[in-house]
C-alpha positions as CSV (number, residue, x, y, z in Angstrom):
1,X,0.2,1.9,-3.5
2,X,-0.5,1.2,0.2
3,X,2.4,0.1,1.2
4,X,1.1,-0.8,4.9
5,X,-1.2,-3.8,3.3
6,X,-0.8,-6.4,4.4
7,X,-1.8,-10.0,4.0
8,X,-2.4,-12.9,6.5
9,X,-2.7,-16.5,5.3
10,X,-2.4,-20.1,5.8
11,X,-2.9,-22.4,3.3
12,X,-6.5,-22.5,3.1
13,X,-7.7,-18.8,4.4
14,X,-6.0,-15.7,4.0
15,X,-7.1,-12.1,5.6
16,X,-6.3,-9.0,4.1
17,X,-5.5,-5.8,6.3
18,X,-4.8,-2.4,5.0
19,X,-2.2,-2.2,7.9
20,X,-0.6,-4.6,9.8
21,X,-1.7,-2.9,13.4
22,X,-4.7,-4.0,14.7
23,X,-6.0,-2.5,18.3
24,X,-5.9,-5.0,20.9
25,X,-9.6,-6.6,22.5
26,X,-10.3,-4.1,25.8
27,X,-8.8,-1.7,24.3
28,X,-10.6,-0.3,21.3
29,X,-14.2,-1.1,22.6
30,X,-16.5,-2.4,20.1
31,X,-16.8,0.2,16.8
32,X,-15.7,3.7,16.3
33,X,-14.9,4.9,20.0
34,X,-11.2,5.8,18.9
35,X,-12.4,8.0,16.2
36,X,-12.1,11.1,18.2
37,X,-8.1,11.0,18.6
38,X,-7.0,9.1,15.6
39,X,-7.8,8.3,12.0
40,X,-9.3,5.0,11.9
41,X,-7.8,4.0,8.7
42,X,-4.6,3.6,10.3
43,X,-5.6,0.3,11.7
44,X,-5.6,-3.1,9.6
45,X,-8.4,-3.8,12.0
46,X,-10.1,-3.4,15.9
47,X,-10.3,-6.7,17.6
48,X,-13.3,-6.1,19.9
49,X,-14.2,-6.0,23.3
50,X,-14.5,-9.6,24.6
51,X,-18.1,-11.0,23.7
52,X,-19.8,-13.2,25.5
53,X,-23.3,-15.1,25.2
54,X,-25.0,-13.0,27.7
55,X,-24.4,-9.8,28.6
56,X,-21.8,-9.5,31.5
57,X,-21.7,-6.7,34.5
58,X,-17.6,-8.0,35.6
59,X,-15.9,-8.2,38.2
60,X,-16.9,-5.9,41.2
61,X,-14.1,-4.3,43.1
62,X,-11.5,-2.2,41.9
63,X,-10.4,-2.9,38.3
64,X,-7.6,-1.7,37.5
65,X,-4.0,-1.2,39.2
66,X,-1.0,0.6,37.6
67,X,2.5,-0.9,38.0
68,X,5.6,0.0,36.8
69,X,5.9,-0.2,32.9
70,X,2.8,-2.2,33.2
71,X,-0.9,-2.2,34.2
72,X,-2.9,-4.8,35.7
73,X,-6.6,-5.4,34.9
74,X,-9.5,-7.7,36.4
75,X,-12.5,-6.6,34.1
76,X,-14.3,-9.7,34.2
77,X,-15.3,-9.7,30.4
78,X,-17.8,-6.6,31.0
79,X,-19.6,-6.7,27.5
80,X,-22.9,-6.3,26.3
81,X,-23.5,-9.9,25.0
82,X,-24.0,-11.3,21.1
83,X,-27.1,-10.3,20.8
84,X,-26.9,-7.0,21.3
85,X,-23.5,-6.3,19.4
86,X,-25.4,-8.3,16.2
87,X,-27.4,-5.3,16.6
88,X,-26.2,-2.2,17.6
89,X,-22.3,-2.1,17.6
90,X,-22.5,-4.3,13.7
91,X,-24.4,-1.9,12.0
92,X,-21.8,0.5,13.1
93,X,-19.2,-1.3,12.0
94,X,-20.5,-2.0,8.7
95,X,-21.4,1.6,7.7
96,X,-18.1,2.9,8.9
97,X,-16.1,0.0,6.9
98,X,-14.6,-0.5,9.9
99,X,-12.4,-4.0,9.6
100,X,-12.7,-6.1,12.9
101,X,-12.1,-9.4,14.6
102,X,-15.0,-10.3,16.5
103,X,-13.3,-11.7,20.1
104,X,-15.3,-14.5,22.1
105,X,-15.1,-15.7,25.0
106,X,-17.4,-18.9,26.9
107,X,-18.0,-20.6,30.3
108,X,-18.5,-23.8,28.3
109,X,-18.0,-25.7,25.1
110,X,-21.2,-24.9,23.8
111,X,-21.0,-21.2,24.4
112,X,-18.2,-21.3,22.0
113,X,-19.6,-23.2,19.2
114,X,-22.9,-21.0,19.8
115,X,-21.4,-17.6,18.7
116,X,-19.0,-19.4,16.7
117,X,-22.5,-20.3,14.8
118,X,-23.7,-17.1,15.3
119,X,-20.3,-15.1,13.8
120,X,-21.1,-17.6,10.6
121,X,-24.8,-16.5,10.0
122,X,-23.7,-13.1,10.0
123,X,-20.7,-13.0,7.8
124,X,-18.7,-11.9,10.1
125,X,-14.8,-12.7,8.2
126,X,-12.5,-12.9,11.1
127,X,-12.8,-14.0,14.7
128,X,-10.7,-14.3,17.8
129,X,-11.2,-17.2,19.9
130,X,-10.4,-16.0,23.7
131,X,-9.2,-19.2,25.5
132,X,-6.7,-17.5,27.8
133,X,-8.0,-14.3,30.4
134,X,-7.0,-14.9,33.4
135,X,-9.4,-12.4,36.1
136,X,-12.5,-14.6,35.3
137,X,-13.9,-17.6,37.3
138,X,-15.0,-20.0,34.7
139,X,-13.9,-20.3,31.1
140,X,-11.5,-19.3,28.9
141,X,-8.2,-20.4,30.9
142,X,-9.7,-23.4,31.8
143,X,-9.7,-24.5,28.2
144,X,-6.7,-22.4,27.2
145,X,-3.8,-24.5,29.3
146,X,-4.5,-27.9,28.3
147,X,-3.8,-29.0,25.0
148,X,-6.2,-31.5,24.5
149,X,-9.1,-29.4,25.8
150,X,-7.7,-26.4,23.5
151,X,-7.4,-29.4,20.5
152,X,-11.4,-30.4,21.2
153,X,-12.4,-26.6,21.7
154,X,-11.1,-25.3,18.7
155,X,-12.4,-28.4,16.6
156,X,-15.7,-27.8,17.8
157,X,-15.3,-23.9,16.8
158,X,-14.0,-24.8,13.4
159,X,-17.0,-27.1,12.5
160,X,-19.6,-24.0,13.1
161,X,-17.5,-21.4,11.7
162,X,-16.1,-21.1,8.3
163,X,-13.9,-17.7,8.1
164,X,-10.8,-16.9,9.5
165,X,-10.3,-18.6,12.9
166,X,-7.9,-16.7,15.3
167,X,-6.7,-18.4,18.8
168,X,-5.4,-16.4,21.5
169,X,-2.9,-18.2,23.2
170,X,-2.0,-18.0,27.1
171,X,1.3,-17.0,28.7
172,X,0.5,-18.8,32.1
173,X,2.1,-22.2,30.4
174,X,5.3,-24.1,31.1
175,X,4.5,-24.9,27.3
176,X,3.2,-22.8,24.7
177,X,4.6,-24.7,22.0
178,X,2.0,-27.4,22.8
179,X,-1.1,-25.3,23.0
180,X,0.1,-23.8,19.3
181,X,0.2,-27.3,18.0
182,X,-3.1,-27.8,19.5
183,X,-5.1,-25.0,17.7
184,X,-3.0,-25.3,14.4
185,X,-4.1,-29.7,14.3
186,X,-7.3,-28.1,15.2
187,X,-7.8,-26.1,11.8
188,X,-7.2,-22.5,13.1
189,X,-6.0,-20.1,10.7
190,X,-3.8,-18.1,12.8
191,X,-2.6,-17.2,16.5
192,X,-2.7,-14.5,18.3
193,X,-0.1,-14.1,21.1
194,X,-0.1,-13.2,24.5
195,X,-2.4,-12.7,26.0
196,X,-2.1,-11.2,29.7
197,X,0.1,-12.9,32.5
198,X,-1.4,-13.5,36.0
199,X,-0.4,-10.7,38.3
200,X,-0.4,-9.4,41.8
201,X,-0.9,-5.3,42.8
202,X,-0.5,-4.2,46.2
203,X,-1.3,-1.0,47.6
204,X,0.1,-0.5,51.6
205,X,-0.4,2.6,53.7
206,X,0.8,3.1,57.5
207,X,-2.6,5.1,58.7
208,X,-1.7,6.2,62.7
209,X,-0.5,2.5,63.8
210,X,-2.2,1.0,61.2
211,X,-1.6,-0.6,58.3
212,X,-4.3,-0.3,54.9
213,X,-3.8,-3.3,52.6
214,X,-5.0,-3.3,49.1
215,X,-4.4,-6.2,46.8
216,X,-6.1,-6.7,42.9
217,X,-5.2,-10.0,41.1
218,X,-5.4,-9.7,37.3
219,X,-4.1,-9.4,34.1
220,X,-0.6,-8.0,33.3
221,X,0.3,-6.1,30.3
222,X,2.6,-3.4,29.1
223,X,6.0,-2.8,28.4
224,X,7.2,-4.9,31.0
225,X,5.9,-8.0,29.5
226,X,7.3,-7.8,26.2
227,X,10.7,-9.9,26.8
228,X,7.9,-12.6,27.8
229,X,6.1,-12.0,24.8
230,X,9.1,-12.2,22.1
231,X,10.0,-15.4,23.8
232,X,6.9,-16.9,23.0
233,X,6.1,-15.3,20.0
234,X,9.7,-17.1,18.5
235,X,8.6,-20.3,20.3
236,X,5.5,-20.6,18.6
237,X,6.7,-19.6,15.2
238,X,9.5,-22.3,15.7
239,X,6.5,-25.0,16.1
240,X,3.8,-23.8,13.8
241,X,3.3,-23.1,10.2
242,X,0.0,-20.7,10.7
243,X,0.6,-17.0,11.1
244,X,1.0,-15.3,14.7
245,X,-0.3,-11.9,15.2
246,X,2.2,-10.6,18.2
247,X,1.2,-8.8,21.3
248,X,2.7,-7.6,24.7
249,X,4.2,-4.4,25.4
250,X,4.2,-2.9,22.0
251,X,4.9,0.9,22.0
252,X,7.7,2.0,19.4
253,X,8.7,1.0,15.8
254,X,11.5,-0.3,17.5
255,X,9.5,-2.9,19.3
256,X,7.5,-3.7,15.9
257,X,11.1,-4.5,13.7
258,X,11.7,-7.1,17.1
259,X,8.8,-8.5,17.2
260,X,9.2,-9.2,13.4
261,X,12.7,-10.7,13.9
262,X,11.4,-13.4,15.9
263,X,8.5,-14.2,12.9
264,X,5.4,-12.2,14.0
265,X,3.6,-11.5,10.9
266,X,0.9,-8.1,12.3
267,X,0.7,-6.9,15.6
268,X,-2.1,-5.8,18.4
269,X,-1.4,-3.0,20.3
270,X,-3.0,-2.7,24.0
271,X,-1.9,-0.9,27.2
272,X,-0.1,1.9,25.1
273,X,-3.5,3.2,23.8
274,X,-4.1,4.2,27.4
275,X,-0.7,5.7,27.9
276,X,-1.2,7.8,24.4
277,X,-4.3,7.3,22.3
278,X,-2.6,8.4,19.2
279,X,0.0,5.6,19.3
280,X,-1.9,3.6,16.3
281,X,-1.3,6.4,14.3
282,X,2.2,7.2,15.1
283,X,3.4,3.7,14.7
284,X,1.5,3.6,11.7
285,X,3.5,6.7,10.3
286,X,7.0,5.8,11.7
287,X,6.4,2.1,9.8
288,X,5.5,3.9,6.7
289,X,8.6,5.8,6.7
290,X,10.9,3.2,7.6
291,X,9.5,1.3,4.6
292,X,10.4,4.3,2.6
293,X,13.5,5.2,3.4
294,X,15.2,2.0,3.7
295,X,13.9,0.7,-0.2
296,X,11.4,-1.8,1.0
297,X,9.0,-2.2,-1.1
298,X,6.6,-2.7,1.4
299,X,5.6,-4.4,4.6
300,X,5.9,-7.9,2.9
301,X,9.2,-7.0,1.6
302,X,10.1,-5.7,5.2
303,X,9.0,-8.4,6.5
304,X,10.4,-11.2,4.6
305,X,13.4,-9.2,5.1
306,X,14.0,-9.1,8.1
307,X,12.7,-12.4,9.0
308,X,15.5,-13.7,7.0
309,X,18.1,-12.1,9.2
């Protein structure tokens, strides 16, 4: 018995994951490049690296910029485009059984409902709707803050795609609670929650009489985001009836029994793969065991459990 399986529905769509960790878009790549420190079969699934129309070189510049507990990034949705995923990192996944949510991201409306269209033609059973990074210049936040742009996006999506329809929700919000009742009037299956916060790195040096400025505007994540995230993970659970799949600082089991308390129901894991690329499999183990020896009988038992407290 896998006692790890887990099961993610609404009332129309369900998806099934042999696990209930799932590594985190730009942090897994696209297929199998985390095969070389863990076993794969330890994840439910990879969501992949942010997809776009066209291929994408990012942002120029530095990209990345450690802080404390935390790390900020300004990638600029590097990726290789639809076309070329569909085919050379699908095949991949298919022949490896790899599980994965395709993640896409647009400049416009019609970019969206384009590889929405596209993820349908393919089969492709899960995807996750990118509405919400903050280091690009056009799309994605622009439709992810306002709930009646997020209501007509999503709509749109939902019409040209078919499977299991995953919205990644924004931190940068006085109100996430609206933007959740956006996607979820909108027919999304699930969301997935959060996504980075704006953030500000600075880098100062006193050369001779001189001083060296450095400053990189991006995307913050890591440990020091996750009382953010358990705040809005429990504020959207509160307002919805559609699963959440919880993100934003996750590193321990600890972390993974919180972030159940407050009604996640799987969990991405993002800047920790960088800190220790094994973490997937640890967590996965230590879950395991903590089903074991407290007489769950599995994660849904846990999980029921515990949200009950």
């Amino acid at each position: 018995m896998n006692k790890l399986k887990t099961v993610i529905k609404n009332n129309k769509r369900e998806l099934i994951l042999k696990s209930p960790l799932i590594g985190a878009s730009g942090t897994y790549g696209y297929t199998d490049e985390f095969e070389d420190f863990i076993d794969l079969n330890c994840l439910g699934a990879i969501s992949t690296k942010g997809i776009t129309l066209e291929a994408r070189s990012g942002n120029e510049g530095d990209r990345i910029f450690e802080t404390e507990c935390g790390l900020i990034n300004r990638i600029g949705l590097e990726n290789v485009g639809i076309k070329k995923f569909i085919s050379d990192k699908l095949p991949i996944l298919k022949q490896k059984n790899i599980d994965f949510l395709l993640n896409i991201a647009g400049s416009s409306i019609e970019d969206y409902e384009r590889l929405a269209d596209i993820a349908q033609q393919n089969s492709i059973k899960a995807i996750e709707v990118n509405v919400s990074c903050p280091n690009v210049k056009s799309g994605c936040i622009e439709f992810g803050l306002n709930p009646d742009s997020l209501f007509n996006l999503t709509s749109k999506i939902r019409k040209n795609y078919k499977g299991f329809l995953i919205v990644k929700l924004s931190p940068n919000t006085s109100d996430i609670t609206s933007l959740a009742n956006a996607v979820e009037s909108a027919g999304a299956d699930c969301i997935s929650a959060i996504n980075t916060l704006r953030g500000l790195g600075v880098d100062i040096k006193r050369i001779g009489n001189k001083f060296i400025k450095k400053t990189v505007q991006g995307g913050l994540s890591g440990k020091c985001v996750k009382p953010v995230a358990l705040y809005m993970v429990n504020a959207i659970k509160k307002s919805v009836n559609i699963p959440v799949i919880a993100m934003g600082g996750i590193s321990s089991l600890g972390d993974l029994l919180e972030f159940l308390a407050v009604g996640a129901d799987a969990f991405q894991i993002g800047t920790a793969n960088f800190i220790n690329p094994k973490i997937c499999t640890t967590l996965a183990m230590e879950l395991k065991k903590y089903i074991e020896e407290n007489n769950f009988q599995d994660f849904e038992d846990l999980k029921t459990k515990i949200k009950g407290a």
